[in-house]
C-alpha positions in Angstrom: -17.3 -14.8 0.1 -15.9 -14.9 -3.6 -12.2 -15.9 -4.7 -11.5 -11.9 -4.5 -13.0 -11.1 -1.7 -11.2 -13.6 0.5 -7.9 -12.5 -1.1 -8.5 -9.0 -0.2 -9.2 -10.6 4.1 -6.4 -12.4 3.8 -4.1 -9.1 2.8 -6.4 -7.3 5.7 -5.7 -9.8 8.5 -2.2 -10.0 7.4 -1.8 -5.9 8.5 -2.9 -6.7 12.0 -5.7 -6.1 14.2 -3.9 -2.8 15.9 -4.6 -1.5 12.0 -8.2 -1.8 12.8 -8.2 0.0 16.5 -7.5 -3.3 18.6 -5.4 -3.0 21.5 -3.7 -6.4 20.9 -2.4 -7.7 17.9 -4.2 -11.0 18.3 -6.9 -12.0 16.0 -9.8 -14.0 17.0 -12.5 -15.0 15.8 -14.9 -12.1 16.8 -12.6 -9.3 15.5 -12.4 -11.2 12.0 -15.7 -11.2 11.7 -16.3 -8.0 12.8 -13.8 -6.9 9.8 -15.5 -9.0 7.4 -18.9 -7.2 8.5 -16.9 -3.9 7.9 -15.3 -3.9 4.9 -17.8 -6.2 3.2 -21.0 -5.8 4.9 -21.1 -9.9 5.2 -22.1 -11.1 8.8 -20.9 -14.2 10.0 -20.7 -15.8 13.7 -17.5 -16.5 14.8 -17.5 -20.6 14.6 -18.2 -19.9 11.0 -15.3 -17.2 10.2 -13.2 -20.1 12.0 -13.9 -21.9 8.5 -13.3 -19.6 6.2 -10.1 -19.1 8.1 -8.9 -22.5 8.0 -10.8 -24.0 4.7 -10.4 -20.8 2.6 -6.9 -18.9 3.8 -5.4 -22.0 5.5 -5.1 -20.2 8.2 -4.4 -22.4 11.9 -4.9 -21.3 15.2 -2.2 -20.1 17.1 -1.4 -19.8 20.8 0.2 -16.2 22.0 3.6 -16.9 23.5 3.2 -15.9 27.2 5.9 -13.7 28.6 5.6 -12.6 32.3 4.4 -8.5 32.6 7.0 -8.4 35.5 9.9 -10.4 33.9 13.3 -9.1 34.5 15.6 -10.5 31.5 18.7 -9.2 33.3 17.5 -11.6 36.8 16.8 -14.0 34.5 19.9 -14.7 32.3 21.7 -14.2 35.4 20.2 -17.3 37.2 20.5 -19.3 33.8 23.9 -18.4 34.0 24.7 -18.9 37.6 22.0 -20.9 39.6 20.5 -23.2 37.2 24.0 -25.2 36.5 24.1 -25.9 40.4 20.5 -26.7 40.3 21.4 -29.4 37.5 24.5 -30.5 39.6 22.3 -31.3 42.5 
């Protein structure tokens, strides 16, 4: 990929991957390189994209923050409040 094309992935990724029909908005490796195939008719394996990624954009992996589905906030600042001060006492 050339100087301008890598520009115009980097403004692409940076829209999201629900902007391309993904039901996450968590890019991997596989969904960048099926945008690259897409929008530039380039086809990379993934490992490679993972290059252009971090060589090119400077791009670094990132790890989702993990939040419960069946978390209750109002439970839970309630027993940071209340329960874990005793918890620390003991």
């Amino acid at each position: 990929m050339n100087r301008q094309q890598l520009r115009r992935l980097e403004r692409l990724l940076l829209k999201g991957p629900i902007q391309f029909g993904f039901e996450t908005d968590l890019w991997t490796t596989e969904r960048v390189a099926w945008v690259i195939e897409e929008k530039f008719g380039i086809k990379y394996h993934p490992d490679h994209v993972r290059l252009i990624l971090r060589n090119s954009l400077n791009f670094s992996p990132q790890k989702p923050e993990g939040i419960a589905r069946q978390r209750d906030e109002k439970k839970r600042r309630n027993w940071v409040k209340n329960v874990l001060p005793e918890v620390k006492k003991s």
